[in-house]
C-alpha positions as CSV (number, residue, x, y, z in Angstrom):
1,X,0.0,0.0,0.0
2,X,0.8,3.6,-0.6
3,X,2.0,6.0,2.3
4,X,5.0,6.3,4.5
5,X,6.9,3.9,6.7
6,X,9.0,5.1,9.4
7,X,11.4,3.5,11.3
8,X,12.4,5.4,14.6
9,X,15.5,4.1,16.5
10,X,16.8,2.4,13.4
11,X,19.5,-0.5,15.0
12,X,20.3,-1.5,11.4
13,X,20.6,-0.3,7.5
14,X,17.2,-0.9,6.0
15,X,16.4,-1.7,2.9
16,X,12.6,-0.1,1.9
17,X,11.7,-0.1,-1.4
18,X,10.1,3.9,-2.0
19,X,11.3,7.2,-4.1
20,X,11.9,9.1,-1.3
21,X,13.7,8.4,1.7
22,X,15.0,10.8,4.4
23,X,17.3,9.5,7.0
24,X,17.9,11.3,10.5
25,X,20.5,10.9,13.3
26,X,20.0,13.3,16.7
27,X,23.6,15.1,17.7
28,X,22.8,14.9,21.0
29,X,20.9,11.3,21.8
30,X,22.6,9.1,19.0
31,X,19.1,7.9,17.6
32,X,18.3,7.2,14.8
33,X,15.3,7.7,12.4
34,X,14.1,6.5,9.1
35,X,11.5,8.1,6.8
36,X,10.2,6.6,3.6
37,X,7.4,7.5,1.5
38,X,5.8,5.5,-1.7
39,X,3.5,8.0,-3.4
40,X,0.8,6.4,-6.1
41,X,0.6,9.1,-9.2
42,X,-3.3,10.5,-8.5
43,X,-2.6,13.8,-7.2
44,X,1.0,12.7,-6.8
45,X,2.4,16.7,-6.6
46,X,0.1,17.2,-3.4
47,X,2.0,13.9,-1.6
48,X,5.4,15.6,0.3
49,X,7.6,15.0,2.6
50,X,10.1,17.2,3.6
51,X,12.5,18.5,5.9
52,X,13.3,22.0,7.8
53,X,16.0,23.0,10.1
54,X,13.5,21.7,12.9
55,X,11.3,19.6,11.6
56,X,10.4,16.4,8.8
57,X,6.9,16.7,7.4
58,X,5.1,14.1,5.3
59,X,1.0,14.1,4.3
60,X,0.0,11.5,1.7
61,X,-3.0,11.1,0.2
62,X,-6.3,12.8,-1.2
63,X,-6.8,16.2,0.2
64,X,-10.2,17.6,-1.0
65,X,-10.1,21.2,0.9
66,X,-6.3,21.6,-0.1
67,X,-7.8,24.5,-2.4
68,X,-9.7,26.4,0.3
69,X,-7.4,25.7,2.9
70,X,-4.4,27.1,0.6
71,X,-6.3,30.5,0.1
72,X,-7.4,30.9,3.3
73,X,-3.6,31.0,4.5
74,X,-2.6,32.6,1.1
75,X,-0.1,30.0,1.4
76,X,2.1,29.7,-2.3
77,X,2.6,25.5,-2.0
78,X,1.3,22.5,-0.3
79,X,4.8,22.3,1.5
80,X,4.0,26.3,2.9
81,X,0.8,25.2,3.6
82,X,1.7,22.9,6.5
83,X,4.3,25.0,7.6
84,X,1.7,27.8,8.1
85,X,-1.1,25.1,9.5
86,X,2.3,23.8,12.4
87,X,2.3,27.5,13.4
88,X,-1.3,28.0,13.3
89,X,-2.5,24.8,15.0
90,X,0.6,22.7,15.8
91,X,-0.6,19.2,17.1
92,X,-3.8,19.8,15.9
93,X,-3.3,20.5,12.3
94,X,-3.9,17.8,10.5
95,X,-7.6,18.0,11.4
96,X,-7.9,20.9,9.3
97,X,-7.6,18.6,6.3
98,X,-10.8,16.3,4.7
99,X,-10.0,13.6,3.0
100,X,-7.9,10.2,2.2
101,X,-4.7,11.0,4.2
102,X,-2.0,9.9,6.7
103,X,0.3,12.5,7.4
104,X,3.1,12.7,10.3
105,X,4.8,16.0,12.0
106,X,9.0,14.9,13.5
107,X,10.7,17.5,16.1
108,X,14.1,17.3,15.3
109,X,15.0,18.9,18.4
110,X,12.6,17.0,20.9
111,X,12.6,13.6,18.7
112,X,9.0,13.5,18.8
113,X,7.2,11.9,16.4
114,X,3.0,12.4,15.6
115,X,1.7,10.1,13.3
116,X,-2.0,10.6,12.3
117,X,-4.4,8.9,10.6
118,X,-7.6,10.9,9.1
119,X,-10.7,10.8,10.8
120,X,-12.7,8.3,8.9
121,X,-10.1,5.1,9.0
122,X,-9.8,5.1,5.4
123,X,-6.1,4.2,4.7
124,X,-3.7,1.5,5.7
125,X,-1.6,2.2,9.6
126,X,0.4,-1.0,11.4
127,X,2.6,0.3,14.2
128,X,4.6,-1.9,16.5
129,X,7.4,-2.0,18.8
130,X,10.9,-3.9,18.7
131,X,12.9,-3.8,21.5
132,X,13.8,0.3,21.2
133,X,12.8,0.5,17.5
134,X,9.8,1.7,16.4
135,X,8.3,1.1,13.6
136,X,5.1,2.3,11.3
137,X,3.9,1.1,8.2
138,X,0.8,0.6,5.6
139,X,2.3,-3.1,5.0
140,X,1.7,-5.5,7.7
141,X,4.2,-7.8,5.9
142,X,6.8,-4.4,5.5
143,X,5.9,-4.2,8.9
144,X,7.1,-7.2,10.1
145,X,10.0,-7.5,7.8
146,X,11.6,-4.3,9.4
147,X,10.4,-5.2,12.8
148,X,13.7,-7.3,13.0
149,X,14.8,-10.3,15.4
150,X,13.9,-8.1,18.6
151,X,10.0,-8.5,17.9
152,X,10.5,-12.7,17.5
153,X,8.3,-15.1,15.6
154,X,5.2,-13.2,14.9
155,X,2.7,-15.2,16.3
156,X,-1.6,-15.3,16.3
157,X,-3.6,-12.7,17.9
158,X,-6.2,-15.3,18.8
159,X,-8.8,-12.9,20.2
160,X,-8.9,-11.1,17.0
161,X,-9.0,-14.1,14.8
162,X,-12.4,-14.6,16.5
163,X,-13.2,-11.0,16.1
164,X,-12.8,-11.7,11.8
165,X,-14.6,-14.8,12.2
166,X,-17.7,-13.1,13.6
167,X,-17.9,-9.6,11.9
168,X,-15.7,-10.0,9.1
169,X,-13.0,-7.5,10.5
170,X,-11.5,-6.4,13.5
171,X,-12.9,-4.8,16.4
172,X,-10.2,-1.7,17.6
173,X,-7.2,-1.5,16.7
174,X,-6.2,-5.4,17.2
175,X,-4.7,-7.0,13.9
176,X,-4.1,-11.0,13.2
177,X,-0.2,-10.2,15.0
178,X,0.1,-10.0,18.6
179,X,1.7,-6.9,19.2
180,X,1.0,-5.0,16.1
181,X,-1.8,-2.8,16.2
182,X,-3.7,-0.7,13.2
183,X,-4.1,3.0,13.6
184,X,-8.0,4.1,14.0
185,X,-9.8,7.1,12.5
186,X,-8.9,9.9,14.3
187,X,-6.2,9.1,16.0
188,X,-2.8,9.8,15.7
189,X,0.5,8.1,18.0
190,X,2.7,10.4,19.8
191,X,6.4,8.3,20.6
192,X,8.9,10.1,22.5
193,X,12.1,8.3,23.5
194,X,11.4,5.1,24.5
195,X,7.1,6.1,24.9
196,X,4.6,6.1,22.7
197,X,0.8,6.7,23.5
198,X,-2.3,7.2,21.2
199,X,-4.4,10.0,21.7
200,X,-7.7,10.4,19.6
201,X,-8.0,14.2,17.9
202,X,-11.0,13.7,16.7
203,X,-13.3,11.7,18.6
204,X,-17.5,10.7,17.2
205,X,-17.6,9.7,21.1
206,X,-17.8,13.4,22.0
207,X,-20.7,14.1,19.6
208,X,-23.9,14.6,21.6
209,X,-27.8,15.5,19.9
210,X,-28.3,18.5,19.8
211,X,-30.7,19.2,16.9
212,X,-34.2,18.6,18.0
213,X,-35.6,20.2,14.6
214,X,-36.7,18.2,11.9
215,X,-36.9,21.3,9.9
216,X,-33.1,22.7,10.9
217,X,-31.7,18.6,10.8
218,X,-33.0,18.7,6.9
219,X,-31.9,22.2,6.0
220,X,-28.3,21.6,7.6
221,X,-27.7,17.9,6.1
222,X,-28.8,18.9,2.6
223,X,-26.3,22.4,3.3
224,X,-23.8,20.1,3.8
225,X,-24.4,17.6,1.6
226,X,-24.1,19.9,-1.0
227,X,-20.9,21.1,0.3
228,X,-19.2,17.7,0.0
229,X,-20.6,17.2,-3.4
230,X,-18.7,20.5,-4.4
231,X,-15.4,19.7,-2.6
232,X,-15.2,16.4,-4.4
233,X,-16.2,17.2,-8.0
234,X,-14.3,20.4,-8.2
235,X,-11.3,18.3,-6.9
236,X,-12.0,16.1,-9.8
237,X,-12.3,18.4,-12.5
238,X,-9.0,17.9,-13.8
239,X,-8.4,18.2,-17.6
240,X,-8.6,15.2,-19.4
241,X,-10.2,13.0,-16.2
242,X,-13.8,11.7,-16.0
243,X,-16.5,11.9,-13.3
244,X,-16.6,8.1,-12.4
245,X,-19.4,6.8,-10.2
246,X,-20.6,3.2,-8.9
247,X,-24.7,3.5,-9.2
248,X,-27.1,0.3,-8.3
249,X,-30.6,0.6,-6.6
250,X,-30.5,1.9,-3.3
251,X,-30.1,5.6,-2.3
252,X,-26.9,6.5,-1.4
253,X,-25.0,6.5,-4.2
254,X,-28.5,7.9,-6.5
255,X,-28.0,10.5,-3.8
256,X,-24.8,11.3,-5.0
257,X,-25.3,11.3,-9.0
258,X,-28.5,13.0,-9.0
259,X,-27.0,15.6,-6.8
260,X,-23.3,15.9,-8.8
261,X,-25.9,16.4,-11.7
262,X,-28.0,19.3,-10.7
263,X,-24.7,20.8,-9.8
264,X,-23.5,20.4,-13.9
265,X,-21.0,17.2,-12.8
266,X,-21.7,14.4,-15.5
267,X,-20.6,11.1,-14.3
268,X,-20.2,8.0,-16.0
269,X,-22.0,5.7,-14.2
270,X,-21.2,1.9,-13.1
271,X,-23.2,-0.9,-11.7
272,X,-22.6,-4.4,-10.5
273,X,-24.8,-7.3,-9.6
274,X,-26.3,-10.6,-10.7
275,X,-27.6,-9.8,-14.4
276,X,-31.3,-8.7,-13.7
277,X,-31.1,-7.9,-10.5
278,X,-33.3,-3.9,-9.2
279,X,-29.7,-2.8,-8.7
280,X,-29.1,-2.9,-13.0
281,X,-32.6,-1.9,-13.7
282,X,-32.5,1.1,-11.3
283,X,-29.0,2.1,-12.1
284,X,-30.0,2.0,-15.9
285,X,-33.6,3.6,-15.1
286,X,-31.3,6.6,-13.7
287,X,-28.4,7.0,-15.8
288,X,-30.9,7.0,-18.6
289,X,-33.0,10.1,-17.4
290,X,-30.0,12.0,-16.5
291,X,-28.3,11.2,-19.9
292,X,-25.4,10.1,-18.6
293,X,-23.2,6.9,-19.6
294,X,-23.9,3.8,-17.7
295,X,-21.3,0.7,-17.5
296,X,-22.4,-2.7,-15.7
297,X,-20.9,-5.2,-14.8
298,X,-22.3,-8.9,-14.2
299,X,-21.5,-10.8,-11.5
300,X,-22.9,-14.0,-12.3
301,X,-21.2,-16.7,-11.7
302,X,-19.2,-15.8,-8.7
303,X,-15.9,-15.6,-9.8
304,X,-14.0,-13.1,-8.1
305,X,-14.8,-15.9,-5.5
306,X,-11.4,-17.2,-6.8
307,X,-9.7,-14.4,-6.7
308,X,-8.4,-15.0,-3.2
309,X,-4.6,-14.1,-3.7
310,X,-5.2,-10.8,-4.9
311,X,-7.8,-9.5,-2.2
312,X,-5.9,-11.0,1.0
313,X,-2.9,-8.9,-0.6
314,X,-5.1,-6.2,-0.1
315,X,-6.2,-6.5,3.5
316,X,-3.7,-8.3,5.1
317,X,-6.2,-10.8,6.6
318,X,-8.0,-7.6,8.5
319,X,-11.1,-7.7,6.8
320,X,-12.8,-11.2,5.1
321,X,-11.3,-11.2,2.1
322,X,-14.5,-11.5,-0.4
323,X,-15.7,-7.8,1.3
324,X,-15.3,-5.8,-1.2
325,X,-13.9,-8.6,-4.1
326,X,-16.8,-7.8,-6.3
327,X,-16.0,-4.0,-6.3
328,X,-12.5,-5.1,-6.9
329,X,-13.0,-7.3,-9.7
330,X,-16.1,-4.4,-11.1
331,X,-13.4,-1.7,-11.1
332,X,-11.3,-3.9,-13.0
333,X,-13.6,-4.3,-16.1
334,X,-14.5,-0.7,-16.3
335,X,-12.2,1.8,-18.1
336,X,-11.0,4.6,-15.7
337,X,-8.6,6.4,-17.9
338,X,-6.8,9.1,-16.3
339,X,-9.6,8.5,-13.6
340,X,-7.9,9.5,-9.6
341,X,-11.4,9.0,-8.1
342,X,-14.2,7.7,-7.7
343,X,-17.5,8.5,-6.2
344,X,-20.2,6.8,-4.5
345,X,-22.8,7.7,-1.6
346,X,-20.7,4.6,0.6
347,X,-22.3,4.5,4.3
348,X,-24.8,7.7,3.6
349,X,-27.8,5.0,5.3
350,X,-25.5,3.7,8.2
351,X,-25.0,7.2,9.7
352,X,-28.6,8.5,9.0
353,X,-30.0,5.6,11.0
354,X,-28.8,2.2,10.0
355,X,-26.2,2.0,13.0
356,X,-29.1,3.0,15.7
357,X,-30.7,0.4,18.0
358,X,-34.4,-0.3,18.2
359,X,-36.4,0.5,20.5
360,X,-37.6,-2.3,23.0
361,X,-34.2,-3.9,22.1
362,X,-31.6,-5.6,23.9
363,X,-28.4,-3.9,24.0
364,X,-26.2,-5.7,21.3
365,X,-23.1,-4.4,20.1
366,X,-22.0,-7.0,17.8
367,X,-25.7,-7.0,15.8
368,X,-24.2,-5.8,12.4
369,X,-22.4,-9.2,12.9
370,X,-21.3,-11.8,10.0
371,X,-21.5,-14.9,12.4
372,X,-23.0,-15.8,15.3
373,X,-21.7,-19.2,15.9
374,X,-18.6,-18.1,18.1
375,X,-20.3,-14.5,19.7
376,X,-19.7,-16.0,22.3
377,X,-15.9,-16.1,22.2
378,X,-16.2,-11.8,22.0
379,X,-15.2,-9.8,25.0
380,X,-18.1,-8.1,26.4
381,X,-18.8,-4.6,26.0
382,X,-18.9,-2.4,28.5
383,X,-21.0,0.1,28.0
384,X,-19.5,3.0,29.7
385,X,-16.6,2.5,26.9
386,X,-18.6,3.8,23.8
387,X,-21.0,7.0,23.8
388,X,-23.6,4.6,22.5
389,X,-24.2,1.5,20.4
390,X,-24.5,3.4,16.9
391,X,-21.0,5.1,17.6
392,X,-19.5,1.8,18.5
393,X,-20.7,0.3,15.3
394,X,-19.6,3.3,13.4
395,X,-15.8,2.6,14.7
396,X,-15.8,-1.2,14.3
397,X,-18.4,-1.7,11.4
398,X,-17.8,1.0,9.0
399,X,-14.1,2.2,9.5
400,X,-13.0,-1.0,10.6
401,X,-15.0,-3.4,8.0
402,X,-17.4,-1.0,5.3
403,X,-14.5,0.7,4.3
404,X,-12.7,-1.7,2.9
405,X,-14.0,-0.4,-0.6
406,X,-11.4,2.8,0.2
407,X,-8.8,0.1,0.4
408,X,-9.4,-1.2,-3.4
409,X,-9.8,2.0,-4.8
410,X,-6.6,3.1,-3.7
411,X,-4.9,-0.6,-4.8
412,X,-5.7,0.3,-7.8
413,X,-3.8,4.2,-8.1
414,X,-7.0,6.0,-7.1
415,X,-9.2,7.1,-4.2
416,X,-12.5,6.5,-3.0
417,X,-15.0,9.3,-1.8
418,X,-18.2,10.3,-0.8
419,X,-20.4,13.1,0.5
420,X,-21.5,11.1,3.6
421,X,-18.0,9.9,4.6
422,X,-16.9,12.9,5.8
423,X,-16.1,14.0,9.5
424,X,-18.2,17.1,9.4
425,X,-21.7,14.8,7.8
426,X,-21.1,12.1,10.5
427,X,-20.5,14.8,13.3
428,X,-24.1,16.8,11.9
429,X,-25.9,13.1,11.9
430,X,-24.6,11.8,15.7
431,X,-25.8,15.8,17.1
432,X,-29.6,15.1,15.7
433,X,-32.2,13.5,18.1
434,X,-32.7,10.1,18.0
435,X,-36.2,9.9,17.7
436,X,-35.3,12.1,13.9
437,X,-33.4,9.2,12.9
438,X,-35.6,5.9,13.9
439,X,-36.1,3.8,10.8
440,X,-34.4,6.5,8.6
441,X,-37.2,8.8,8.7
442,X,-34.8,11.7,9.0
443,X,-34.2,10.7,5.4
444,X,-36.8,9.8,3.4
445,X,-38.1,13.6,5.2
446,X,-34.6,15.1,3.7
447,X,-35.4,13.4,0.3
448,X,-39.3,14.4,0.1
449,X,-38.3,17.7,1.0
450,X,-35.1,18.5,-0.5
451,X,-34.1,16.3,-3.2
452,X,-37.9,14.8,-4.4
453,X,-36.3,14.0,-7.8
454,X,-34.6,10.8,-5.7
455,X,-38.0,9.5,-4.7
456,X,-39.1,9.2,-8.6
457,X,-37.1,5.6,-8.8
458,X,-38.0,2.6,-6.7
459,X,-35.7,1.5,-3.5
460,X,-34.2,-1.9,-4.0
461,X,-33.8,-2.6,-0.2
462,X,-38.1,-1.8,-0.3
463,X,-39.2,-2.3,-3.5
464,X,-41.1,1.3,-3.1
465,X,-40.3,4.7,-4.1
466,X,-39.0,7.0,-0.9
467,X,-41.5,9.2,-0.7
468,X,-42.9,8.1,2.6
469,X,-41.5,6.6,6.3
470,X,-45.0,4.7,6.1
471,X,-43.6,2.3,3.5
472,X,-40.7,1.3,4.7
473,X,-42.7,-0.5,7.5
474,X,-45.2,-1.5,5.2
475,X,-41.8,-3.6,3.2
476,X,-40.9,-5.5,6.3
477,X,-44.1,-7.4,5.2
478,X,-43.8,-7.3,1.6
479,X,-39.8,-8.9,1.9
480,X,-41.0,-11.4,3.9
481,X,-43.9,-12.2,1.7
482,X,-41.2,-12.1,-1.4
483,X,-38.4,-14.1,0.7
484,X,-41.2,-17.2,1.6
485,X,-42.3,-16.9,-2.1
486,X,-38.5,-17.6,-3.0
487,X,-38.2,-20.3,-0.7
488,X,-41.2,-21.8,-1.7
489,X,-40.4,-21.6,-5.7
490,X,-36.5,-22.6,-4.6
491,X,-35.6,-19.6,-6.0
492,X,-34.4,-18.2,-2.4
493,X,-30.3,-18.9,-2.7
494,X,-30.5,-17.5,-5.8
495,X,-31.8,-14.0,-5.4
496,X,-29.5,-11.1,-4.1
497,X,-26.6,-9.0,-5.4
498,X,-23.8,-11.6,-4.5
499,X,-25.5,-15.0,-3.9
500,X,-23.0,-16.6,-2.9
501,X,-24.8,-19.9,-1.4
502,X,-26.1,-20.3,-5.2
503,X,-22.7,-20.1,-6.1
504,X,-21.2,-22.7,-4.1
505,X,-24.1,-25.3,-4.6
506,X,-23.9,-24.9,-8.4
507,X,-20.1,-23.7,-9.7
508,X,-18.1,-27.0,-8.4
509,X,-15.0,-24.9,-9.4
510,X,-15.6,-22.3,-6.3
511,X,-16.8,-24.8,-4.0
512,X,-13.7,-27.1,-4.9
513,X,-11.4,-24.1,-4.4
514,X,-12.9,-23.5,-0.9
515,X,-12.9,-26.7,-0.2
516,X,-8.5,-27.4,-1.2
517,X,-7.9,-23.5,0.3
518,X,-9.7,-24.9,4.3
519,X,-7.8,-28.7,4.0
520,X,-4.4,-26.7,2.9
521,X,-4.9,-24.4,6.0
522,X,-6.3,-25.9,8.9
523,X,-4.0,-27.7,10.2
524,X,-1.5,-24.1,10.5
525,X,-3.7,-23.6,13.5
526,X,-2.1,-24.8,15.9
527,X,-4.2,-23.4,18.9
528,X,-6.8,-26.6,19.8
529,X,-9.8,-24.8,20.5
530,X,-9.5,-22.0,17.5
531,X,-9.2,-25.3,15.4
532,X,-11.9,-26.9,16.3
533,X,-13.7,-23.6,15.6
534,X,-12.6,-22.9,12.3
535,X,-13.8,-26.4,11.5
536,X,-17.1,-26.6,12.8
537,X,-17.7,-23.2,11.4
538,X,-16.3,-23.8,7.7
539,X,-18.3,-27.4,7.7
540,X,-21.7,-26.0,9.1
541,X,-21.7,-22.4,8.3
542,X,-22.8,-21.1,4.9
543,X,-20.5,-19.6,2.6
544,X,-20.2,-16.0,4.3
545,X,-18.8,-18.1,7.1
546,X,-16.3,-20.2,5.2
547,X,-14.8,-17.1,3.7
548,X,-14.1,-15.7,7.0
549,X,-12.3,-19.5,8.1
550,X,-10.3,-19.0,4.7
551,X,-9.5,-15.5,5.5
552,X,-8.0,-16.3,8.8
553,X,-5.9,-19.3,7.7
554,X,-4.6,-17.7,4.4
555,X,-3.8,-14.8,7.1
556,X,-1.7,-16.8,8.8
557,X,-0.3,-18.3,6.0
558,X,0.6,-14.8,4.6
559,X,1.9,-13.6,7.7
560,X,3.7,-16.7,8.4
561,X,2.2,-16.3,12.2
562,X,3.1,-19.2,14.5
563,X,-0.3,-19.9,16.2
């Protein structure tokens, strides 16, 4: 992955493949410090890292304020820029920026070192500690190849294997290596010496209601909905690019085309899903009215099932590795010359309601789970840890799992955005009421009242237009009317975007891959009771749960983790 790997307290001469490499020794300690940084070309002149007579300064990544920010300080570069944002705002300034980024801030003279990660998770952090060395990376395998001898055989973090093999990722900042730990959004590490701690700068815990308004929650989402759309297209609008955006049937990402359009951004649209599916006839339905191009891409079959190689490269065992491999292998088939981004309305439902609890519920922080076979090997939450249970799945769902779409996209040499992932939007959606967001009334108001031109299409997830709160009650019955039809007609494993149970029943070539990928693997597991798991869950769970068994064990495989 792109980004910048540091090594402070260097024992040794390292070897790290990148373009730009600064090395530091302190006059008056003797340490030590390495920084490297491997850039991908989309907005490749806005990636630096630098050094001053006090100080080595490196932000990669997608900036989409860089423009505002840069006239608001009349600064002349990107590289004056952070100098005047150190002066202005020192520890703090990296949350000035909005965007894809990592970015870190080195004191020559104090040997501190800040490392920050942006406030919605989105890009690749290990960090880790080898006898005095320190090291950071957005490898896991870079990681542990510069970790050196002091860090010893890199062994299984069992309690987060059962973390992937119940909600497909990690909860916090636990990875498949004991001792290595990812960077969260909004945090950043502070290591002095032979100390490091990690400190949150910007923190969705600290976000309490307090919009009561139905009227001032729609004016101020839409206000700064629109906002976001701005930032991004105008980022975008580089000579020679396209507007490229994923489309399919639900209402986030219409959200996002229908709006880019009113504002004169013409996107080329692209849709993926099992040929026939609401997702292709919507996304058509749309692009058609709007006159803009539409690309799709059928998924039938299954087989970027196979593709298993290529996506565990990708997350590094974090998240199960068929997540986001039919984004992967859609991106592949479309053409994105000189394309750096790409838009979509990614987790616009989860913040404006999906993540909240029902009422007359019990209190369940692993709902939005992929398993429940082993819940019951998950530490328990305490509830006094989290603000509530729709902030907790915001941290260890979306930025810990959802996102792994942002992890693709920049895979691939470009970026993922949207309007709803965005600090600001999740900060304005965690401040309204409660009782404005149950069932996502807060935004099929927002749509009726703001955007009506949305409601015109049919919502897959409902099968009726959103035009009215009153219907999406009314499609709890209708979906389970449709879902006993389907069983009845034995059409029920077949129907959905990724039907992957169809899939392995009827393509022998994915179900013998699965089948050779668990018998190669198990027996790397080495821990009894984890073994026993794995095997019980790959033999009676359905194919969402063997992918998260063959995620673990190629993650150990790939790792090379004794366990």
């Amino acid at each position: 992955m792109y980004g910048f790997t540091i090594v402070y307290n260097s024992q040794e001469h390292l070897e790290v493949t990148s373009g730009c490499r600064i090395s530091f020794q302190s006059p008056t300690s003797g340490r030590s410090c390495v920084f490297t940084h491997r850039k991908s070309a989309a907005f490749r002149e806005e990636k630096i890292m630098l050094e001053t007579t006090s100080h080595i300064i490196g932000i990669d990544g997608l900036l989409l304020n860089l423009v505002p920010l840069t006239k608001s300080y009349a600064a002349i570069s990107v590289t004056d820029l952070l100098s005047k944002l150190h002066e202005h705002f020192s520890t703090d300034m990296f949350n000035q920026f909005r965007g894809e980024f990592t970015g870190f801030m080195f004191n020559k003279e104090s040997e501190e070192l800040l490392f920050f990660m942006n406030q919605t998770g989105t890009k690749a952090c290990y960090y880790a500690r080898s006898g005095q060395t320190f090291v950071v990376s957005p490898s896991l395998r870079e990681l542990l190849s510069l970790a050196g001898p002091g860090f010893g055989e890199p062994s299984l973090e069992v309690n987060a294997a059962y973390s992937l093999l119940v909600m497909g990722g990690m909860t916090g900042s636990q990875t498949l290596v004991d001792g290595v730990q990812r960077l969260l959004a909004g945090e950043m590490i502070r290591v002095t010496g032979n100390r490091s701690e990690v400190l949150r700068y910007h923190d969705f815990n600290t976000i309490s209601p307090t919009i009561h308004s139905r009227k001032e929650a729609i004016a101020r989402l839409d206000e700064l909905f629109q906002r976001n759309i701005n930032l991004e297209y105008s980022k975008d609008a580089i000579p020679g690019s396209q507007f490229v955006a994923t489309l399919s049937g639900g209402l986030d990402s219409r959200m996002n085309v229908m709006a880019a359009a009113e504002l004169g951004y013409r996107t080329q649209n692209f849709c993926f899903s099992e040929p026939g599916y609401a997702d292709q006839r919507i996304s058509e339905q749309i692009s058609r009215d709007l006159g803009s191009p539409h690309s799709f891409v059928s998924l039938e079959g299954g087989d970027y099932v196979l593709d298993f190689e290529q996506n565990m490269a990708i997350h590094e065992g974090l998240i199960f590795y068929v997540s986001s491999a039919h984004y992967r292998y859609a991106l592949s088939k479309i053409p994105c010359n000189n394309c750096s981004m790409i838009h979509t309305g990614q987790i616009g439902d989860a913040v404006l309601g999906g993540f909240m609890t029902k009422s007359n519920t019990i209190t369940d922080y692993y709902s939005k789970r992929l398993s429940s076979k082993l819940i019951h090997k998950l530490p328990v939450i305490r509830e006094g840890d989290w603000a509530s249970v729709e902030v907790f799945r915001i941290y260890n769902r979306l930025f810990n799992v959802t996102v792994s779409g942002s992890y693709v996209t920049e895979h691939m040499g470009m970026y993922l955005v949207s309007p709803f992932l965005e600090p600001d939007f999740i900060d304005l959606c965690l401040s309204l009421d409660p009782s404005l967001k149950s069932e996502s009334r807060i935004y099929i108001d927002w749509i009726r009242a703001k955007r009506p031109q949305v409601a015109r299409y049919v919502w897959e997830r409902t099968g009726f237009r959103p035009n009215a709160s009153w219907k999406n009650d009314l499609s709890r019955i209708t979906n389970k009317m449709n879902s006993l039809f389907r069983k009845v007609t034995g059409n029920q494993l077949r129907y959905g975007m990724n039907p992957y149970d169809y899939w392995f029943q009827t393509r022998p070539e994915i179900k013998s891959f699965m089948m050779q990928q668990f018998r190669a693997g198990i027996d790397n597991i080495g821990n009894p009771e984890l073994k026993s798991d794995c095997r019980i869950l790959f033999e009676s769970g359905n194919t969402i749960e063997k992918t998260l068994v063959l995620t673990l064990l190629g993650g150990i495989e790939m790792l090379n983790l004794k366990s």
